[in-house]
N, C-alpha and C positions, 0 to 999 in steps of 0.2 A: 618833396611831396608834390602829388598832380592835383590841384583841386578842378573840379568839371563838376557845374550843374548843366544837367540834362532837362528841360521840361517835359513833365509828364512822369520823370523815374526819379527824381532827386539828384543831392547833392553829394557826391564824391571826394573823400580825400586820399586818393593812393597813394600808399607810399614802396610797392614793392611790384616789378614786374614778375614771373614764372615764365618761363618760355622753353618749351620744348627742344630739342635739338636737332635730332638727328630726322632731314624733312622736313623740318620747320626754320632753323637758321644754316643747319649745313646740309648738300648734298652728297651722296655716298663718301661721309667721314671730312668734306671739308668743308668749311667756312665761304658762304653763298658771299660776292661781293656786294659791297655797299653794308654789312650787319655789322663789322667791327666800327664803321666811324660814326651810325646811327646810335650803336651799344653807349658809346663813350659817352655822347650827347645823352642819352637818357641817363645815364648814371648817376649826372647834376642833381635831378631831381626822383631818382627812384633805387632802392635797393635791386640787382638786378639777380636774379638767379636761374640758372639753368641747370635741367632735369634732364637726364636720361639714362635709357640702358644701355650705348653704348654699343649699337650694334655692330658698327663697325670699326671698333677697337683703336677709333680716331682721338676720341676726348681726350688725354691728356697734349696732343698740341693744338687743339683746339681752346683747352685751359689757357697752355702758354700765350696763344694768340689773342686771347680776351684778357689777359692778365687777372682770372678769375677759375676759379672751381666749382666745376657743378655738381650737384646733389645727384648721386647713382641710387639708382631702384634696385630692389638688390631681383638677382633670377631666381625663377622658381617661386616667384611671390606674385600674384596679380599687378601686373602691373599698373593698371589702371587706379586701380583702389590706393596704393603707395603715391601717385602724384595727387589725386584728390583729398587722403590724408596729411599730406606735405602742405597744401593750399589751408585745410582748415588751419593745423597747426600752425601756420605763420598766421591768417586771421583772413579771411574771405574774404569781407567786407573794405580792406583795404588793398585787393590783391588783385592787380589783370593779367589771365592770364594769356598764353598765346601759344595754339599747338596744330596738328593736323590729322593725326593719327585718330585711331580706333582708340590706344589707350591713352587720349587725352581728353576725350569727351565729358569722362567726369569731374576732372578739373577745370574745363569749361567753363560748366555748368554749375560748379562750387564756386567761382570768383566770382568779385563783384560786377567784373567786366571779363567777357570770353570773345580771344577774336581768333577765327579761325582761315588758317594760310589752304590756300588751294598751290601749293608751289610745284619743284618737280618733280616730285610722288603723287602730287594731287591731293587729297582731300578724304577722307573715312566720310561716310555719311553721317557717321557716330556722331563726329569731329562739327561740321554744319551745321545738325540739329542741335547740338549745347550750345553753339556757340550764340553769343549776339552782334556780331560783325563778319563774317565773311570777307577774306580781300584775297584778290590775285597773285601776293608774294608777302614775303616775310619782310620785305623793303616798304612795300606800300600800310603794311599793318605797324611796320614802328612810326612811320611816319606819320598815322593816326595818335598814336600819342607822343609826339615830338609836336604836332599839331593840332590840339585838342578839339578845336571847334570842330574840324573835320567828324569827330566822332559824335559832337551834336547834333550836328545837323543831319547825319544817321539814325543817331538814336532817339532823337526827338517824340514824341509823341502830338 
């Protein structure tokens, strides 16, 4: 578990990351470097899971390379609505999540922490506006909670 009081929004106890995949920790199907030894580190203190559709038919050695399996959105179903579904049902309120996309803005927006990667796809507007942290990589966003104050003194009020 992450415990974080923020002043101004309260106190936090997460105990689960969401994190987007594909544009958010991997570029066209592979694993951005620096996410597998930050992954490992969070792991200590968070359930980690990863979401996507798989666009590019990479994830299952992406799976092998995190030594974990991620949760696929099935096709033909909104995508967007399946990952902010996925967020309620694990529990919001304990959940941050981390994406970039157009269809990650409602799971954003449904966590109790939404940080959103401008990496090398860039950034949905979607994706910006749900979130409540904005950072330049998916390196500098685990590092916000690998280093929590870091997110305080953001989110501070």
């Amino acid at each position: 578990m992450l415990a974080i009081d923020i002043p101004g929004r309260g106190k936090y106890e997460l105990v689960r990351l969401v994190i987007d995949v594909n544009g958010t920790i991997a570029e066209d199907g592979d694993l951005i470097a620096g996410v597998r030894e930050r992954l490992l580190r969070l792991r200590r203190d968070l359930d980690v899971l990863m979401v996507t559709a798989d666009t590019h038919g990479r994830q299952m050695a992406i799976d092998r390379e995190l030594q974990m399996e991620a949760v696929r959105v099935e096709w033909g179903k909104p995508e967007a609505w399946q990952k902010a579904e996925l967020v309620r049902r694990l529990g919001s309120d304990a959940t941050v999540v981390i994406g970039n996309g157009a269809n990650d803005a409602q799971m954003l927006k449904e966590a109790a922490i939404g940080i959103a990667v401008v990496g090398p796809e860039g950034a949905s507007t979607a994706a910006v506006q749900s979130a409540d942290v904005v950072t330049r990589s998916i390196n500098e966003a685990l590092d916000l909670l690998l280093n929590p104050r870091r997110l305080v003194a953001t989110l501070r009020q």
